[in-house]
Steps between C-alpha positions, in 0.01 A plus 500: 500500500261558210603670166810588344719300796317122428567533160867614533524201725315267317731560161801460726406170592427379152815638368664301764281174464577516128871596558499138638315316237768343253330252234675105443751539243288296236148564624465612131578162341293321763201723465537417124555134544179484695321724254578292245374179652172663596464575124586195374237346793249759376525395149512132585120513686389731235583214183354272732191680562457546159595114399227408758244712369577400177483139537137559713302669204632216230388232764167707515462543146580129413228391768249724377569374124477169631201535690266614205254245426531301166357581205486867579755632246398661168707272242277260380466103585696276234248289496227743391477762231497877576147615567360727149538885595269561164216386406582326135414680164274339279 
């Protein structure tokens, strides 16, 4: 039952199994509908993601701004005078 005879009998029986296969009149639109909402779902997590992210690194940047001690920047007090660079001429 080997050879040439199982495979004669095994394409018969697909032949017939797909003779009875028939697909829903508007499986088309339906797989499209659901396509379509899986996109839109897809795209939806995505702008999320990205909002999330997006809103973590300006909370991380404003806390690291605000965490640097006083008195660190390189403007000048207003109280004070710039420091000389050059020694004066004269």
């Amino acid at each position: 039952m080997t050879g040439p005879d199982t495979e004669r009998r095994l394409a018969e029986a697909m032949t017939a199994l797909a003779g009875q296969v028939h697909p829903a009149p508007d499986a088309y639109r339906t797989a499209r509908v659901q396509w379509r909402r899986r996109e839109r779902r897809r795209r939806l997590v995505l702008a999320l993601l990205v909002a999330v992210v997006f809103a973590l690194a300006v909370l991380a940047g404003l806390w690291v701004l605000n965490s640097a001690p006083t008195g660190s920047g390189t403007a000048p007090e207003p109280d004070r005078p710039p420091a000389a660079t050059a020694p004066p001429r004269g």
